[in-house]
gemmi code that builds the backbone of each chain (N, CA, C; Angstrom):
import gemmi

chains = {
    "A": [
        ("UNK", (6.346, 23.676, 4.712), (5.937, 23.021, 3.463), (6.180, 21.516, 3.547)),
        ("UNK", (5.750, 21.159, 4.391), (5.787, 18.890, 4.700), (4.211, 18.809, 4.658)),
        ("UNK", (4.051, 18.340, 4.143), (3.016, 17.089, 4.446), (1.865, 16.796, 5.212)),
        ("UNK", (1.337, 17.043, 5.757), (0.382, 16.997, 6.801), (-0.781, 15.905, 7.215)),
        ("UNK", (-0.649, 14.465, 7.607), (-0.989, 13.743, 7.704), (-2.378, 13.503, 8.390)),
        ("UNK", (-3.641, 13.447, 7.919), (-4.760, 13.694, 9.201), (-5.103, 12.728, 10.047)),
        ("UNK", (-5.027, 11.518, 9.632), (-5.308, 10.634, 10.635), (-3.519, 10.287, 11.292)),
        ("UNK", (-2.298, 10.599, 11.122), (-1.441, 10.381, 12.143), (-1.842, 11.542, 12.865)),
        ("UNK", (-2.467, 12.711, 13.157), (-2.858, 14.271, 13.794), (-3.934, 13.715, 14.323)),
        ("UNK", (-4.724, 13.067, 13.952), (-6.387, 12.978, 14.975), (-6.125, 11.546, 16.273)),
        ("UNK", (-4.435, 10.741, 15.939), (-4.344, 10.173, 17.216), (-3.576, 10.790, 18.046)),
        ("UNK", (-2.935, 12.280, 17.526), (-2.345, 12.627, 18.865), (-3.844, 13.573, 20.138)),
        ("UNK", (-4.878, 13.263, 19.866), (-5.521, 13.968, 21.022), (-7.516, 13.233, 20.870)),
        ("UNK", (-7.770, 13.221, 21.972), (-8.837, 12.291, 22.311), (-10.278, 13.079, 23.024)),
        ("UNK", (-9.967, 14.408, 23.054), (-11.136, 15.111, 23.544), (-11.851, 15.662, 22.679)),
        ("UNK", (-12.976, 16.181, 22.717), (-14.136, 16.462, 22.212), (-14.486, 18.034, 22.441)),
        ("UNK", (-14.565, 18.255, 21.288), (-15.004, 20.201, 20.882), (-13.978, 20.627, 21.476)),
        ("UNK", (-12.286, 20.743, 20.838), (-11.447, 21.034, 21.505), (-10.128, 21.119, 19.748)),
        ("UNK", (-10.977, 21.999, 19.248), (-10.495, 21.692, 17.930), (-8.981, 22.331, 17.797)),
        ("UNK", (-7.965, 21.377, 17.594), (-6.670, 21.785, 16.824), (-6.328, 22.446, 15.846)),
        ("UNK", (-4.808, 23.256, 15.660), (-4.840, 23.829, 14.550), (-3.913, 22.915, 13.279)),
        ("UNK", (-3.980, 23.071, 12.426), (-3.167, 21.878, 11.768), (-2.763, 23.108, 10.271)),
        ("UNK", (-2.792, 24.356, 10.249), (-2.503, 24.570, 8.943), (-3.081, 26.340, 9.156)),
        ("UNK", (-2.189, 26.940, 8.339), (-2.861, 27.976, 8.216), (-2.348, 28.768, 6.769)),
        ("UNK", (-3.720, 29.615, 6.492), (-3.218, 29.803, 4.715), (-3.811, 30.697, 4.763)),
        ("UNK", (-3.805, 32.221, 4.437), (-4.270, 33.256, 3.641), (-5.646, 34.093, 4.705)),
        ("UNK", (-4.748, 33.820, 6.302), (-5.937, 34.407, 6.999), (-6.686, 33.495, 7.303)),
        ("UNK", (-6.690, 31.974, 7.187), (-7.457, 30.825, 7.555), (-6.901, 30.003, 8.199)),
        ("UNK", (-7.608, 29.497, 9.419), (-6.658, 28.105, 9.547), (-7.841, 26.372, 9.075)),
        ("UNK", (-6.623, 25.634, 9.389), (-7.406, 24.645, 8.870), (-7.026, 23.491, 10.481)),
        ("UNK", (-8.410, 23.125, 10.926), (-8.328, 22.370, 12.069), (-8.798, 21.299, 12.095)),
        ("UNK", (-8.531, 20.644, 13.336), (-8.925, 19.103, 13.051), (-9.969, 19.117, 14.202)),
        ("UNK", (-10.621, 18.302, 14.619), (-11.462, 18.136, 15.842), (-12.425, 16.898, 15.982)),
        ("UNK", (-12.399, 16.288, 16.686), (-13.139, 15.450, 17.779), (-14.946, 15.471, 18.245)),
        ("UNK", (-15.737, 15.252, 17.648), (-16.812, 16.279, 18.204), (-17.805, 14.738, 18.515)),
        ("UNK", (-18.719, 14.844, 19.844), (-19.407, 14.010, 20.156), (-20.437, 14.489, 21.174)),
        ("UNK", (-21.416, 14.129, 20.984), (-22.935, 14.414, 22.197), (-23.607, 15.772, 20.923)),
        ("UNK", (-23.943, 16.648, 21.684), (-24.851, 17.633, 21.245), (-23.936, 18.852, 21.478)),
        ("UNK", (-23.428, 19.680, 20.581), (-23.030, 20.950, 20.897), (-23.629, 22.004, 20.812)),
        ("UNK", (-23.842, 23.524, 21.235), (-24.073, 24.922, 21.812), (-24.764, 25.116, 20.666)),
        ("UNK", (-25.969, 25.569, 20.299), (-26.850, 26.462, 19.472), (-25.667, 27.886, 18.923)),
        ("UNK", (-25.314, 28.207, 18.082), (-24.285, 29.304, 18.036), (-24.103, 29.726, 16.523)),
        ("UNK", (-23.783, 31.261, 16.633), (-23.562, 31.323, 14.778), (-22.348, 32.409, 15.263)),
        ("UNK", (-21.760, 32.717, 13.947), (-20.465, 33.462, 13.766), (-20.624, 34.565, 13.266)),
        ("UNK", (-20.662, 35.100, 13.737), (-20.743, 37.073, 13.133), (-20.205, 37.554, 11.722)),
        ("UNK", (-19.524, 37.004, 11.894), (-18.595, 37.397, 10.363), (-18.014, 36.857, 9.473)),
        ("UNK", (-17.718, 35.124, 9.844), (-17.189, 34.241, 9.565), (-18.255, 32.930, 8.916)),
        ("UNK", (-17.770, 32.358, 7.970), (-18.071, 30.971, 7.098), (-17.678, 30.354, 7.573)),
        ("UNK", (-17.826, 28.929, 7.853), (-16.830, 27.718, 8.464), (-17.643, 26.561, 7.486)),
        ("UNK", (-16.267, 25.989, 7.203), (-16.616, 24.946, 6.392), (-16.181, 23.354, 7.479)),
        ("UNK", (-17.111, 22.519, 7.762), (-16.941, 20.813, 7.852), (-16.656, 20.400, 7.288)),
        ("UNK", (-15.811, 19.424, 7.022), (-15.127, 18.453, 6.026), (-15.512, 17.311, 7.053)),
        ("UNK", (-15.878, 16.350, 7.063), (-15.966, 14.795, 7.637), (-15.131, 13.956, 7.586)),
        ("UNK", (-14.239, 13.522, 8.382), (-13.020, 12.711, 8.237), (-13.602, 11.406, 8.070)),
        ("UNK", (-14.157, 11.250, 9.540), (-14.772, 9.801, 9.869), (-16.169, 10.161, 10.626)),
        ("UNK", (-17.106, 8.996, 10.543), (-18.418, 9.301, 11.287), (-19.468, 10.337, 10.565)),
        ("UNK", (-20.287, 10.630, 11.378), (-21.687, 11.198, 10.012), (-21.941, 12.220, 11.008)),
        ("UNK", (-21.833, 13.268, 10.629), (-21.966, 14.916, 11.820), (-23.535, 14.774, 11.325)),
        ("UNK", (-24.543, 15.620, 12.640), (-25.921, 15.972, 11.810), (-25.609, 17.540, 12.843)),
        ("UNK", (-25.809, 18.353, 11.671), (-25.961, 20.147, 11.433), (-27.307, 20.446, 11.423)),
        ("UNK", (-27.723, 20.959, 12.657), (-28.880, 21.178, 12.803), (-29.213, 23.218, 12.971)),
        ("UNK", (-29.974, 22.832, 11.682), (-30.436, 24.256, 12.141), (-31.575, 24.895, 12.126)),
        ("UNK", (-32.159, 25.847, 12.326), (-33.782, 26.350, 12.997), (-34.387, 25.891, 12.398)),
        ("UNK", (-34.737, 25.737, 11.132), (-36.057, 24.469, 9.865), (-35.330, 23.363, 9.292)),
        ("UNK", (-34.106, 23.102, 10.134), (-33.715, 21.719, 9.147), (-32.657, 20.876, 10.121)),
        ("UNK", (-32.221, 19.793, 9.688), (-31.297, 18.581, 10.113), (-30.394, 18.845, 8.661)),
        ("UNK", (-29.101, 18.750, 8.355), (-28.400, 18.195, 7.453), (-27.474, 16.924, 7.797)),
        ("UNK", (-27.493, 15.742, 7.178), (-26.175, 14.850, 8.004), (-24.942, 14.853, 7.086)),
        ("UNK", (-24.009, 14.985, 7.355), (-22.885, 15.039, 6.531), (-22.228, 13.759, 6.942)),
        ("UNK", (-22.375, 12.864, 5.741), (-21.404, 11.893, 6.236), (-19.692, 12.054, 5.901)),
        ("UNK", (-18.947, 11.149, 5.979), (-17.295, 11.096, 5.539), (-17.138, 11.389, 4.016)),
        ("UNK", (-16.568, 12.066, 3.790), (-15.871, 12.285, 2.761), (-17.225, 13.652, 2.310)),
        ("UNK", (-17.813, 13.880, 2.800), (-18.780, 14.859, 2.555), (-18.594, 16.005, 3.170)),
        ("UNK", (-18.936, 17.487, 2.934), (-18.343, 18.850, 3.671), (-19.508, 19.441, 3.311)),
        ("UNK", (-19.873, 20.481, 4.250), (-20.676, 21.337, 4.197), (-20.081, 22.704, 4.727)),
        ("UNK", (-20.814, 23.986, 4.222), (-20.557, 24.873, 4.406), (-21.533, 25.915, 5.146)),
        ("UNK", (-21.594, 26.433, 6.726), (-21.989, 27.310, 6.756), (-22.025, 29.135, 6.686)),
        ("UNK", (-22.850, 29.661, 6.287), (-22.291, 31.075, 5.846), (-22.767, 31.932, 7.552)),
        ("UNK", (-22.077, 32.924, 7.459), (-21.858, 33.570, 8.584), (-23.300, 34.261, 9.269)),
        ("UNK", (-23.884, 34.188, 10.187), (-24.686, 34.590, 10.722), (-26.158, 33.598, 10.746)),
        ("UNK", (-25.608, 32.239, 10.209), (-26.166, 31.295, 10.449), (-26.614, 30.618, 11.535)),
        ("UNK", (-27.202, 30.155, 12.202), (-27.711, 29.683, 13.719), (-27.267, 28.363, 13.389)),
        ("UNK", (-26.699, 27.242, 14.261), (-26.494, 25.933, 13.761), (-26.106, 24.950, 15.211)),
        ("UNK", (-25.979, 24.252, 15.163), (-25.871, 22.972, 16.742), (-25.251, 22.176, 15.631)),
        ("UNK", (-24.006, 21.564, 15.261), (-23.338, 20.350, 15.531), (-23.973, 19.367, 16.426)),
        ("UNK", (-24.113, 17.674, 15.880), (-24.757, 16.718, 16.983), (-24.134, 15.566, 16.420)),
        ("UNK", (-23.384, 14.947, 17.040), (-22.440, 13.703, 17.009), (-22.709, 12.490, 17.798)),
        ("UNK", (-24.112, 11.480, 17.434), (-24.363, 10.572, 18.003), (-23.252, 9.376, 18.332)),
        ("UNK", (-22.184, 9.484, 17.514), (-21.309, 8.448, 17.797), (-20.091, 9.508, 17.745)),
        ("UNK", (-18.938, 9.432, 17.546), (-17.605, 10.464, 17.553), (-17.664, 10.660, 16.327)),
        ("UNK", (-17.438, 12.058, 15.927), (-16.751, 12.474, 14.514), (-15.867, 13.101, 14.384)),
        ("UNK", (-15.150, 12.605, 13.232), (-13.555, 13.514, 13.463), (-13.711, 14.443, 11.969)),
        ("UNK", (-13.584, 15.636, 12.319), (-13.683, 16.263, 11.130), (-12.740, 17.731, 11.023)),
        ("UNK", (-12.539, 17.991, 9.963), (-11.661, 18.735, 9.172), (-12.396, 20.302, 9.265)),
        ("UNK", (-11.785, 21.565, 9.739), (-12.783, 22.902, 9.328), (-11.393, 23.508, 9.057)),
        ("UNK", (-12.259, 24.475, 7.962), (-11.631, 25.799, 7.536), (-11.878, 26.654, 7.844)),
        ("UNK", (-11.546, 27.951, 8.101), (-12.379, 29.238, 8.731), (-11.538, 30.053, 9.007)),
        ("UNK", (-11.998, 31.096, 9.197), (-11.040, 32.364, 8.937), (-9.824, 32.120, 10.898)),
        ("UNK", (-8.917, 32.842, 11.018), (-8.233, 32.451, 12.422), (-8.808, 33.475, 13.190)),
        ("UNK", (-9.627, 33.875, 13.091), (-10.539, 34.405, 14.072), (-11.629, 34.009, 14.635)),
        ("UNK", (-11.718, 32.763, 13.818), (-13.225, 32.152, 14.202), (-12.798, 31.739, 16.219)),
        ("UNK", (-13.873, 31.656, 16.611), (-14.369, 30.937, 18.191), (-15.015, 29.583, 17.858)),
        ("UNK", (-14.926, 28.743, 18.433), (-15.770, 27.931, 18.445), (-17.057, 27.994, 18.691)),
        ("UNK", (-17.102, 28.536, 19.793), (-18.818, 28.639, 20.037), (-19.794, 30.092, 19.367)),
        ("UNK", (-18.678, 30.358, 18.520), (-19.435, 31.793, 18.172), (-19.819, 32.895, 18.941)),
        ("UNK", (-20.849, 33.354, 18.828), (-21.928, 34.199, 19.739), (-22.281, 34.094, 20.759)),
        ("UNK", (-21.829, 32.225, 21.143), (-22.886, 31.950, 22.482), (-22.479, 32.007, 23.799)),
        ("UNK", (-22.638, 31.508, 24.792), (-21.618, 31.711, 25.749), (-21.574, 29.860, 26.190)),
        ("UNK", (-20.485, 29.334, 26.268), (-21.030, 27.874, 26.422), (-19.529, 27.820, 27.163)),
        ("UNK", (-19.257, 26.716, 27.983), (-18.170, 26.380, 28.869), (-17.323, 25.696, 27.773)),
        ("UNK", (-17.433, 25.244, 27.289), (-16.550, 24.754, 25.615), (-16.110, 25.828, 25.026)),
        ("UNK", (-15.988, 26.884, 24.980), (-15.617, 28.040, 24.359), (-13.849, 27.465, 24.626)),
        ("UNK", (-13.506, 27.736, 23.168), (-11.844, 27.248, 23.303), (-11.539, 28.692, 21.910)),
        ("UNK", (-10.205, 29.030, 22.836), (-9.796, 29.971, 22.603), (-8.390, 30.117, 22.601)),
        ("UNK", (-7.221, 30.242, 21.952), (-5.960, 30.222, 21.659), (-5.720, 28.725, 21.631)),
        ("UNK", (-6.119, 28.282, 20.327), (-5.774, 27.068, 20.522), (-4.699, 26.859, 19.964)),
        ("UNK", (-4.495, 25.164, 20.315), (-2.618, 24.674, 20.337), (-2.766, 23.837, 18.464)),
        ("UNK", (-1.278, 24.369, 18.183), (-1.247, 23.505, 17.076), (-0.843, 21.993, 17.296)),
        ("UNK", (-1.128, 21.499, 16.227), (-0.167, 20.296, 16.316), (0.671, 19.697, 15.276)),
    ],
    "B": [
        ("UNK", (-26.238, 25.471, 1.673), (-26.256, 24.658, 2.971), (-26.617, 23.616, 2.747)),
        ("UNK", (-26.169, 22.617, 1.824), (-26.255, 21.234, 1.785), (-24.921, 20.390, 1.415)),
        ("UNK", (-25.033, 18.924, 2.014), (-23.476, 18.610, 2.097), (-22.948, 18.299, 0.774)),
        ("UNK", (-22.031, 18.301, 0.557), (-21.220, 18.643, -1.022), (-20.612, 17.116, -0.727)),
        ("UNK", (-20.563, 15.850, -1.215), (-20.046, 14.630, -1.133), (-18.966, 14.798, -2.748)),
        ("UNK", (-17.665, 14.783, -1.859), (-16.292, 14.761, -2.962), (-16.358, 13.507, -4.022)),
        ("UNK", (-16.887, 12.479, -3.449), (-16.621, 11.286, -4.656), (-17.428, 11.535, -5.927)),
        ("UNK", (-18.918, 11.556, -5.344), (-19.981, 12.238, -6.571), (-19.286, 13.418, -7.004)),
        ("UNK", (-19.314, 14.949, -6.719), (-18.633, 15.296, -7.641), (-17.563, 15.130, -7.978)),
        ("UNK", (-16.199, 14.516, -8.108), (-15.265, 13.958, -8.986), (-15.514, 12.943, -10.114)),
        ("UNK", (-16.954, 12.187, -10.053), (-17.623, 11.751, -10.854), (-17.951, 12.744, -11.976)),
        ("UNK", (-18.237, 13.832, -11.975), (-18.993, 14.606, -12.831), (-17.918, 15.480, -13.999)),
        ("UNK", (-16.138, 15.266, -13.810), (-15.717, 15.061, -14.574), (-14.445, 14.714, -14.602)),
        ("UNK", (-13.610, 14.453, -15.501), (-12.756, 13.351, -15.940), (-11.100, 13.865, -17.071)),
        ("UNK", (-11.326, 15.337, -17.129), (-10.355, 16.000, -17.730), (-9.396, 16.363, -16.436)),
        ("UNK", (-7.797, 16.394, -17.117), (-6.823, 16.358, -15.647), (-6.422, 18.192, -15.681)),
        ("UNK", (-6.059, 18.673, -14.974), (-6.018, 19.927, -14.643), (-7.041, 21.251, -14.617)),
        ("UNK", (-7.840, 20.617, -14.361), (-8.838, 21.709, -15.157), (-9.981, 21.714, -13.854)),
        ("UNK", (-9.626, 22.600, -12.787), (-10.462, 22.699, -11.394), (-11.615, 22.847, -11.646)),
        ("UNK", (-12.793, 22.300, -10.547), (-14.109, 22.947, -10.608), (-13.924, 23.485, -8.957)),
        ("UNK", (-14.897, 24.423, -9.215), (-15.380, 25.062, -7.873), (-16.836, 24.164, -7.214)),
        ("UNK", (-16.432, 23.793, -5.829), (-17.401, 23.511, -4.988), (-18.034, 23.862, -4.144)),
        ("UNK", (-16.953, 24.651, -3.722), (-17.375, 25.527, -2.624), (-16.902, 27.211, -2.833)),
        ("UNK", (-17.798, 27.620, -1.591), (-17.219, 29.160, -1.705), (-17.561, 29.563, -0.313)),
        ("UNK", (-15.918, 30.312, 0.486), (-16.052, 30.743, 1.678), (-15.590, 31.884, 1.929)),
        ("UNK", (-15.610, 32.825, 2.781), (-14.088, 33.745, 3.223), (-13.761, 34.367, 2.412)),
        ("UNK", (-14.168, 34.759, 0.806), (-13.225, 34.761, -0.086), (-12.378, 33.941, -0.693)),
        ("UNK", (-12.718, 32.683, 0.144), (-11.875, 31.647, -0.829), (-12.634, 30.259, -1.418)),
        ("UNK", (-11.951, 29.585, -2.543), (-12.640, 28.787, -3.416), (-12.322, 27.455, -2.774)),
        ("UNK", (-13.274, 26.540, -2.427), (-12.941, 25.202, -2.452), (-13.243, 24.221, -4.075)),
        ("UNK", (-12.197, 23.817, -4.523), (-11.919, 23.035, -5.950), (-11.743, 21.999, -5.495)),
        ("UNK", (-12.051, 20.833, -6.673), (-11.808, 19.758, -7.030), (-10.998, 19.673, -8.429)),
        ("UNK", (-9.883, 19.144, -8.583), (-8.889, 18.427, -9.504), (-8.474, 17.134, -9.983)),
        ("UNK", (-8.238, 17.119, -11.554), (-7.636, 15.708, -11.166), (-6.637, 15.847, -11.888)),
        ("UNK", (-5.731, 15.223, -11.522), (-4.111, 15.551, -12.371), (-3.517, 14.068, -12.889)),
        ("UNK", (-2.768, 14.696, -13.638), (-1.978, 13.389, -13.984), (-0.804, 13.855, -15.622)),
        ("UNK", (0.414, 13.542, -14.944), (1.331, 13.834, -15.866), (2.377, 15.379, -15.316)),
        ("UNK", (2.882, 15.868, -15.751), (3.397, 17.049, -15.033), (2.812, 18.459, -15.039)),
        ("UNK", (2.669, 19.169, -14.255), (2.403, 20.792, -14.366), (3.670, 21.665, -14.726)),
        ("UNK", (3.057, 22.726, -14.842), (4.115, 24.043, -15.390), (4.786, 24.278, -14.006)),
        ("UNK", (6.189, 24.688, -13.926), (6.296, 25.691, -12.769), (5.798, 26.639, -12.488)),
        ("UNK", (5.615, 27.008, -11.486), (4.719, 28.535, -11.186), (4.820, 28.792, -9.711)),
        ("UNK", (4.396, 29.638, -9.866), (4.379, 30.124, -8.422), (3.090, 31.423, -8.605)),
        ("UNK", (2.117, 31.678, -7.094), (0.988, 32.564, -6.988), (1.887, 33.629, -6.069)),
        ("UNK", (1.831, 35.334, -6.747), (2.479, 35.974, -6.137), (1.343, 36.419, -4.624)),
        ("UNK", (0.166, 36.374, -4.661), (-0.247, 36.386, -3.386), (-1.336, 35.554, -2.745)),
        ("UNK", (-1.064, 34.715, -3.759), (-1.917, 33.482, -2.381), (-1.357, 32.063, -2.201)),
        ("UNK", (-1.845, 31.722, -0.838), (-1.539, 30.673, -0.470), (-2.453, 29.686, -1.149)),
        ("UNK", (-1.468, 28.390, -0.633), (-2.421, 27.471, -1.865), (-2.647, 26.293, -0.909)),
        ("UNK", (-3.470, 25.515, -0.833), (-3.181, 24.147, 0.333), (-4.426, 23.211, -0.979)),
        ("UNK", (-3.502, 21.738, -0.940), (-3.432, 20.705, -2.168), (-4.042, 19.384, -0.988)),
        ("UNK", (-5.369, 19.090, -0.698), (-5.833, 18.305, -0.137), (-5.427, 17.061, -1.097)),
        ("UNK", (-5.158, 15.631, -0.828), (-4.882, 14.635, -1.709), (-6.132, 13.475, -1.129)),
        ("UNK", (-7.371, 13.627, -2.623), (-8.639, 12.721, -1.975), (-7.892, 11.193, -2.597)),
        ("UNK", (-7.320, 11.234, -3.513), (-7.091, 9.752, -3.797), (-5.364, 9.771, -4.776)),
        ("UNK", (-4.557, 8.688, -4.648), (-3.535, 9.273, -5.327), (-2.279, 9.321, -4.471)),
        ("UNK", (-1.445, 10.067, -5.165), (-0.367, 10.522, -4.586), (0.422, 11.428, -5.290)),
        ("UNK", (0.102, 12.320, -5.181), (1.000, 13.729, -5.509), (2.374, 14.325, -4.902)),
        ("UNK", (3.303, 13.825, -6.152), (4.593, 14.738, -6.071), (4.298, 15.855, -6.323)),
        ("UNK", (5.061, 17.181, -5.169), (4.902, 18.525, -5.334), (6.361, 18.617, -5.539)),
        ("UNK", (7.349, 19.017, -6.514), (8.629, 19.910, -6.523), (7.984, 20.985, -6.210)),
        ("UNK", (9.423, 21.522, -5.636), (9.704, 22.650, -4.757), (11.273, 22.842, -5.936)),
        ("UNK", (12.442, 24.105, -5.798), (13.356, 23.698, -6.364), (14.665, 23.547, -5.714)),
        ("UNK", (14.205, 23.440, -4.381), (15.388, 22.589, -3.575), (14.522, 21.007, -3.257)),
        ("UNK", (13.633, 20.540, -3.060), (13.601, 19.316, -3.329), (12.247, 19.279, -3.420)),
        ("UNK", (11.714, 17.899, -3.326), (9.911, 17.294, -3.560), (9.831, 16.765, -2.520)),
        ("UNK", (8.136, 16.913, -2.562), (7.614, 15.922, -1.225), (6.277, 15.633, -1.922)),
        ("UNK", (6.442, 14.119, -1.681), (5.157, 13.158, -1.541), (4.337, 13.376, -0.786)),
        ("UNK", (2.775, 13.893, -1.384), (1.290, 14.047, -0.636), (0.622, 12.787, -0.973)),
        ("UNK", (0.123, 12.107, 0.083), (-0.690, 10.600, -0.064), (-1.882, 10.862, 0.236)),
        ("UNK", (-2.895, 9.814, -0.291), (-3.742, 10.380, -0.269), (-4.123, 10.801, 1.381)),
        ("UNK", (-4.940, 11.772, 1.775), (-5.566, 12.001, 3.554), (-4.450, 12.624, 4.190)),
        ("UNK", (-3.445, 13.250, 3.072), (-2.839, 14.177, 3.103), (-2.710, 15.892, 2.724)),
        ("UNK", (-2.394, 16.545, 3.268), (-2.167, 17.857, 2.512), (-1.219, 18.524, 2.707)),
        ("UNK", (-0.962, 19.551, 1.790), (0.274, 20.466, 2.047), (-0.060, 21.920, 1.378)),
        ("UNK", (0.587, 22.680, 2.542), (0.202, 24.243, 2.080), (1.713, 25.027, 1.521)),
        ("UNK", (1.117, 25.370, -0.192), (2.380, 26.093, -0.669), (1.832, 27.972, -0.630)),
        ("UNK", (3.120, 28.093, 0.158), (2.962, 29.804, 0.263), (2.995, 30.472, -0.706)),
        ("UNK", (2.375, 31.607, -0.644), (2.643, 32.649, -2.154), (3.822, 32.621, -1.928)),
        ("UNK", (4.360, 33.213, -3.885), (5.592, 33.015, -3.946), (6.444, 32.011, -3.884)),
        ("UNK", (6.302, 31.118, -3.801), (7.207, 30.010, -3.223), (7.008, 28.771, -5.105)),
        ("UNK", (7.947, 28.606, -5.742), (7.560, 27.794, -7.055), (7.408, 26.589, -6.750)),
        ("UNK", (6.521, 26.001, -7.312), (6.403, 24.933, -7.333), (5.749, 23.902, -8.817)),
        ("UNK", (5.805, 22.528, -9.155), (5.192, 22.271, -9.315), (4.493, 20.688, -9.536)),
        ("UNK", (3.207, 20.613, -9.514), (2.946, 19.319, -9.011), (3.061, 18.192, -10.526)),
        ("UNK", (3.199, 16.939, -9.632), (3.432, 16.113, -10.732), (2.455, 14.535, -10.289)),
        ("UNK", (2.084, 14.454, -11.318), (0.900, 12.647, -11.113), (1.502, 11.843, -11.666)),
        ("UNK", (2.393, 11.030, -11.325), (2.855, 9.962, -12.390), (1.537, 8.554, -12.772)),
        ("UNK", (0.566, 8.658, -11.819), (-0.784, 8.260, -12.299), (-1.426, 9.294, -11.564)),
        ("UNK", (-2.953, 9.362, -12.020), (-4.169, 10.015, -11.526), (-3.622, 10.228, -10.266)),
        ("UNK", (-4.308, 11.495, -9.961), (-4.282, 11.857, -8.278), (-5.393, 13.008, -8.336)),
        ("UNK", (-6.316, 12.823, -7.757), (-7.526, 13.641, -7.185), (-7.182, 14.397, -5.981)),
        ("UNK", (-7.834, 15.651, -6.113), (-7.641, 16.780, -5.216), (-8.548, 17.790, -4.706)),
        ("UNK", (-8.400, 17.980, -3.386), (-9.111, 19.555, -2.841), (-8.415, 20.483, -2.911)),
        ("UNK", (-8.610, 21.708, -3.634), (-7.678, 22.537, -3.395), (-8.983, 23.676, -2.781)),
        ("UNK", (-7.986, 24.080, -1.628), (-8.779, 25.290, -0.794), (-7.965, 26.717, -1.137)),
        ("UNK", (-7.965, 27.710, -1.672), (-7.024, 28.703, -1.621), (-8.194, 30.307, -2.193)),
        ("UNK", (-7.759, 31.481, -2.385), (-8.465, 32.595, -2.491), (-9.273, 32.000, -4.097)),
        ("UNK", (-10.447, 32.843, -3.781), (-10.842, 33.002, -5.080), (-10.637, 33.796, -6.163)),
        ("UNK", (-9.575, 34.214, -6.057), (-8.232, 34.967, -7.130), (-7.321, 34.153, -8.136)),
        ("UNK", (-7.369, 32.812, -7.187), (-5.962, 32.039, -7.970), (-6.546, 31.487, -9.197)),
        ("UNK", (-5.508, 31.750, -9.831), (-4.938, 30.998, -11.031), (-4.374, 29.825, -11.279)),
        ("UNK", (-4.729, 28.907, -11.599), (-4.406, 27.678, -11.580), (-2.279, 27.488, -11.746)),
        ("UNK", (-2.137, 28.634, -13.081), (-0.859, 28.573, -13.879), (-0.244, 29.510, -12.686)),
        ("UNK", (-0.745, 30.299, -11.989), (0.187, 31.696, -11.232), (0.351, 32.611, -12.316)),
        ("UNK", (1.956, 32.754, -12.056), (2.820, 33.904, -12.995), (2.963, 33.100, -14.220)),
        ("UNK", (2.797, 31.611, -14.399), (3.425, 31.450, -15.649), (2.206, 31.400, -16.825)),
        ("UNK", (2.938, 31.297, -18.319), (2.250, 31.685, -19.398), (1.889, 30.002, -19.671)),
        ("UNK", (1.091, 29.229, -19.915), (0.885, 27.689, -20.310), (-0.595, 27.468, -20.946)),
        ("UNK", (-0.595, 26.796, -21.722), (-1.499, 26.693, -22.169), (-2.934, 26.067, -21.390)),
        ("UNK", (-2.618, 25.591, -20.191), (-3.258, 24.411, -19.411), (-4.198, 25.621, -18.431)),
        ("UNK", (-3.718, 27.049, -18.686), (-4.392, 27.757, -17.924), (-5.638, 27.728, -17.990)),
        ("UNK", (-6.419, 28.520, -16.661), (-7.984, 28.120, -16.520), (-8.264, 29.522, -15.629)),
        ("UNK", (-9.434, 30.527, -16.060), (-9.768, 30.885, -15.786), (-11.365, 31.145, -15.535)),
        ("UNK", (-12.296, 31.428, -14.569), (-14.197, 31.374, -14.905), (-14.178, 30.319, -14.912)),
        ("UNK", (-14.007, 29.593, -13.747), (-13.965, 27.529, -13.747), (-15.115, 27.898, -13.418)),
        ("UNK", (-15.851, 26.507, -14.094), (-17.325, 25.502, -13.829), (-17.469, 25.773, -12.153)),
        ("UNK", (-18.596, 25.553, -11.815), (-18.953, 25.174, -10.373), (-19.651, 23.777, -10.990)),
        ("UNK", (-19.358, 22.610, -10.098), (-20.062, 21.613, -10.302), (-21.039, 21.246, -9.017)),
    ],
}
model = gemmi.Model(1)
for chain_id, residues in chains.items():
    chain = gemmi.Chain(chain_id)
    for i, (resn, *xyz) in enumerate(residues, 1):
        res = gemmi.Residue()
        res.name, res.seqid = resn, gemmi.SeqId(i, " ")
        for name, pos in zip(("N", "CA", "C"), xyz):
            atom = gemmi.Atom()
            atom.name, atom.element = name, gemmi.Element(name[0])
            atom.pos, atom.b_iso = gemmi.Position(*pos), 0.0
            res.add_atom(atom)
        chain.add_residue(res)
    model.add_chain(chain)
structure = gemmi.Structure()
structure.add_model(model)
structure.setup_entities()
């Protein structure tokens, strides 16, 4: 029960689609992450994941649409959604999601991060 | 599936304790708050609660001591665990927790809120 600071947490680590855990509540955790270039076409079987935008403007691309989420803006996708994350410049952003979520979902992508580290 | 920008809706209203729903994930509610002045003690006998701080600074008592949330801060109070928050000015908030909770918990107060607005 302290405090949880996000930008002293987003300078302890500098890589990309390599999302941290920073919190966990009621079967959810809440992570931080790094995301830049184009990420994996992928949806989640069972799971919602919500973006929160720390810094930088995410664009959520999915089969008939672009969404851009800038900072201080969150979007939500619902589970069995198809979607690509695309980070023309770095974005640091905030997700919620159940602690079962994968990163890459469904897909099979070399970014697949799995037991990840808190901080 | 479109991005939810926190400043616009905290624009849309202006009464202090009294959550709207923004989101909906997992079973759980993403709210917006704005506080100011003291809350009831309480405590949620089964959910966790996590108190995003968008602008502000929120004292949370606990009843062995308090901790200061600034804003781009958060803190997760466990079920069970009493607490309660205090604004000595305005302080705006995300609160992420089940879509069960009760603003008051266990206690009886008039400030209670149940069937919140979605804004």
């Amino acid at each position: 029960m302290k405090p949880v600071n996000l930008t002293e947490k987003l300078k302890l680590f500098s890589d990309h689609w390599n999302p941290r855990i920073v919190g966990a509540l009621n079967g959810q955790h809440v992570k931080l992450a790094k995301l830049k270039g184009e990420f994996v076409w992928h949806s989640h079987a069972e799971e919602d994941e919500l973006f929160l935008v720390v810094s930088g403007a995410l664009k959520m691309e999915f089969r008939d649409r672009t969404e851009v989420i800038k900072t201080g803006e969150f979007i939500i996708v619902p589970a069995g959604v198809e979607h690509r994350p695309v980070a023309e410049s770095e974005v640091e952003v905030l997700l919620f999601e159940p602690d079962t979520t994968v990163n890459t979902g469904e897909s099979d992508d070399p970014r697949k991060r799995e037991d990840l580290d808190w901080i």
